[in-house]
Structures are given as C-alpha cells and as structure tokens.
N, C-alpha and C positions, 0 to 999 in steps of 0.2 A: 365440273358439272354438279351439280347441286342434289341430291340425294331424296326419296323421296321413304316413307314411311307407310307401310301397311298394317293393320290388324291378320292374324291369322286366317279368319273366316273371309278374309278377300282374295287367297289367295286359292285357287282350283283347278287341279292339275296344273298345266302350263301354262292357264291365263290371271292374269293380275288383274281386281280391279278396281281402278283409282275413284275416290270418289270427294267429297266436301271442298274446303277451300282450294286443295290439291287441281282442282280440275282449270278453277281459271287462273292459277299461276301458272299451270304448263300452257295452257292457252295463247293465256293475254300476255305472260309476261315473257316466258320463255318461247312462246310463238311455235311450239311444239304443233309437227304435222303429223298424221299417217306415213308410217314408214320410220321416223326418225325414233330413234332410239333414248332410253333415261334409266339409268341406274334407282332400283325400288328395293327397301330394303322391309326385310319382316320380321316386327317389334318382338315377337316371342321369341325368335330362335337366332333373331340380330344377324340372319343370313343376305348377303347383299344378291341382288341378280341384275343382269345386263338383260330389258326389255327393248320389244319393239311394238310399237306403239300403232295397235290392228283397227280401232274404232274410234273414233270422238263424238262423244251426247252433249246435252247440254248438261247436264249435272255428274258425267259418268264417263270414264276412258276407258278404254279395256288396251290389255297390254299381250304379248306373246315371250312367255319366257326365254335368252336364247341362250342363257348357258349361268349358272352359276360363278359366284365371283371369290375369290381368297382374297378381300379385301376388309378381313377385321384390324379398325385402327384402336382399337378399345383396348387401354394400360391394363396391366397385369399387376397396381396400385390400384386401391378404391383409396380415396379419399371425399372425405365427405366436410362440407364447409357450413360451418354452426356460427352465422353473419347477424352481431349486432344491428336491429335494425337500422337502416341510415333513411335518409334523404332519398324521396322515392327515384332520384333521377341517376344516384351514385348505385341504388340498388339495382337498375336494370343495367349497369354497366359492369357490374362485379357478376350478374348472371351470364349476361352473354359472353366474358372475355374467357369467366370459369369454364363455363361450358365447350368452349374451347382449346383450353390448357387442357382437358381433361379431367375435371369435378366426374363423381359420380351421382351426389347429388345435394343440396342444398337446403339448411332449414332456418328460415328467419325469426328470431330470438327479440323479445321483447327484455330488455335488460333498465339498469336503476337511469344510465344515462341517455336513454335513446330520447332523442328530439320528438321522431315519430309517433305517435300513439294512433294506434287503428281500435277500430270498434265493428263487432257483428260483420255484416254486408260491405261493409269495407275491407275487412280480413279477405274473405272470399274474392273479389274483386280483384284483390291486389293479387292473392294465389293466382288466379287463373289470368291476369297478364302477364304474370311471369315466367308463367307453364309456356306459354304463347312464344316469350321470349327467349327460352331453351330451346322451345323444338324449334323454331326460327334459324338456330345457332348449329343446333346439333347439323341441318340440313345442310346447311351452308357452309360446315367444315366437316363435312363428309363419314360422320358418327354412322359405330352400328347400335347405340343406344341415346333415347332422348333423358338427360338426366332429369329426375325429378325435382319441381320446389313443392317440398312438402309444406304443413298446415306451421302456419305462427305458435311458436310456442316460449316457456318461461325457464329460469334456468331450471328451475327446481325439476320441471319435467325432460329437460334433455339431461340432468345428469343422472338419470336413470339409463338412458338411452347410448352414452358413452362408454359404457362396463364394456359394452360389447366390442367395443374396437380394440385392436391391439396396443396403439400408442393417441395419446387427445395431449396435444399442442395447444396454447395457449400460448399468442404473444402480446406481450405485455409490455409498454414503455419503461417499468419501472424494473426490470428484469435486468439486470446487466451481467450476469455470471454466466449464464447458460443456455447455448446457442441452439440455434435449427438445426446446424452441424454437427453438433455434440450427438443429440437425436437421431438423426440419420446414419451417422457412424454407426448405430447400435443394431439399428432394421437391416443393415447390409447383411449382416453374414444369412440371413433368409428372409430373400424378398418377393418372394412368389406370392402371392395374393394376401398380400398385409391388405390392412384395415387401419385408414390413418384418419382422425377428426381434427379439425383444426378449427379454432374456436375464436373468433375475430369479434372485438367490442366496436361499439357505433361512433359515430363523429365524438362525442364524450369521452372514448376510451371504457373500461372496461374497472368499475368501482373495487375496491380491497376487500368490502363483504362478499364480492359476487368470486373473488382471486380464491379466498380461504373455503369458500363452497367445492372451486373448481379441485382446488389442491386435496381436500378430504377426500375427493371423489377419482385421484390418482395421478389426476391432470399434470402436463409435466407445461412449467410456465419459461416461457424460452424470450429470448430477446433478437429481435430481425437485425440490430447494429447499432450505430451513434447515434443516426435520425432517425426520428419519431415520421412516420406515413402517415399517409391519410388513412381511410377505414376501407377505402374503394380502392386502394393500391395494394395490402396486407394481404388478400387472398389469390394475387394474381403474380405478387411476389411469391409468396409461402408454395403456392403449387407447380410455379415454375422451377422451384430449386427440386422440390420432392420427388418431379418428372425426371429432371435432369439427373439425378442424382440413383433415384431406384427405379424406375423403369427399364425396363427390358424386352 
C-alpha cells in the first residue's frame, strides 16, 4: 500500500487531513472509499499512522487516526549522491531507483564534461521535477522520509559542502588500486549514523582537474572493478553495496 505524506499543521488531534494532488490519487486511482483505510505518514517527525478514511470533498479527505505504526524503514547510513549532470531521462532514473536503495539526498553537479547545460528557469524546472520524482518514489516504496534533489550546483561549491561528511567516494575509471571495499572496511568498526557522499561524473566521466580538486579536498577516489558503467548504473551500484554492507 502506497504511503502518503503530511505537513505537520494537517495533522489535529486524531484527525488527518489530506489535501493537493494527494486527494485524487486516493480517489481516482486508488478508488479509496469511506471506511477503507491508508497508511499517512508526518514529514517532521517521519511518524507512520494507520488511518481511516471519515470524509471525501472534492479538494480534501479527512482521515481518523487508528493507532500508530513502528514502521521506520529509514538506514541508519545517510548517504548523499553528488550526480554529474547526465541526460535528463538517465537522471530521472538514478533519482527514482536512489530514492529507493535509500539515498538520503541528491545534488546535481554541473562538471567540465556534462552534455547537459541548463540555464535560469530551466534549472528550477528540472529541480522541481525531480523533487516530484522522489516523492513519487519515496511513496511508492514505503519511505518515512521524502529525499531531497537540492539546487544545481558547481564543484567548487560542493567541495565546500563535503568537509562535512565523514568519508566522499569518488569513483573513477581510471582508479585501479583502491576499492569501495577497501572503504567500507574502514566505516565498520562504527557505523551508527556515518555520513557517506559519493560523487559520480556524467555520461563524459569525471575530467583530472575536477579528480586533483576532489583529492585536495580529502576525497577518497575508489574504482567499482574491471568495467567502466554508465553514469545511471554507478549510484545504484555504489549504494547497493554501502546498504548491504553498513546498514543495520
């Protein structure tokens, strides 16, 4: 069952209430009656609840809370994915599969190789389809948080932004010494709420000046194996092993 998302201020005492696009997907698509019941979750406190569903308006549902739910599926890894712009059709495909592996959140990186170039009201545009495209994700595989795709930005300004994580991956085809596994090895002995960034180049790959930027800035530059991936497979590789490996 598909999960639905509130703001704080909808929620009052025991009743929930549903409101924007929310209303004619339970509607129209999920054919949701009075009486029938839908899992509603509340964005600040990422608390799930099992509702029953009291009223239907045309713009508005009103819900009855009937008990609280111990259904947090949210890693106890944040990882955050720093995606060489690609090809707008590979990029809605690395958000929604991340968003599923468990990404915490997303920033699209204008780099020397990216195909893409966006401008003004196209930047905005493309953010807020892809915001679209997480919570779409987050819903649909049962998140108690929707990850964010934050604002486009250049490297110079994420490697400011990287200090703060505990370990920033970088993989690199030309990398052959020093594995994801080598890395991970080192986060086990404490894995309680790491902080991992992983820094993925666009259909181009990822240029030698943008590599020596990363490296000065701590970046540990690691290689995925013998085959070189696409740009749209590298974060959905990277976070599968990371889940698998330090989740708990």
């Amino acid at each position: 069952m598909p999960k639905f998302f509130v703001e704080n201020n909808q929620i009052k005492n025991d009743t929930i209430y549903i409101k924007n696009q929310d209303v004619n997907h339970i509607k129209k698509v999920l054919r949701k009656n009075i009486e029938d019941e839908i899992t509603i979750c509340d964005e600040n406190t990422k608390q799930d609840y099992l509702c029953k569903i009291t009223n239907i308006e045309e713009n508005e549902i009103t819900c009855k809370i009937i008990k609280e739910l111990e259904t947090n599926v949210e890693s106890n890894i944040e990882v955050s994915i720093f995606q060489g712009l690609p090809k707008a059709d590979k990029m809605e495909l690395i958000i929604q599969k991340s968003v599923e592996l468990g990404v915490h959140d997303i920033t699209p990186i204008e780099m020397k190789r990216c195909v893409v170039k966006l401008q003004g009201k196209d930047k905005t545009k493309k953010i807020e389809r892809w915001q679209k495209i997480s919570e779409v994700a987050a819903k649909q595989c049962g998140r108690n948080y929707i990850p964010k795709i934050n604002n486009i930005e250049n490297l110079k300004e994420i490697s400011e932004k990287i200090k703060d994580y505990d370990v920033v991956l970088v993989a690199y085809e030309e990398e052959k010494e020093n594995t994801l596994k080598n890395e991970l090895e080192l986060l086990k002995k404490d894995n309680d709420n790491i902080k991992i960034a992983v820094v993925i180049g666009p259909e181009g790959g990822i240029d030698k000046e943008e590599i020596e930027v990363l490296k000065r800035n701590e970046a540990k530059i690691i290689t995925l194996g013998k085959r070189i991936l696409r740009t749209e497979t590298v974060a959905l590789n990277v976070l599968s092993i990371i889940m698998y490996e330090l989740e708990s």
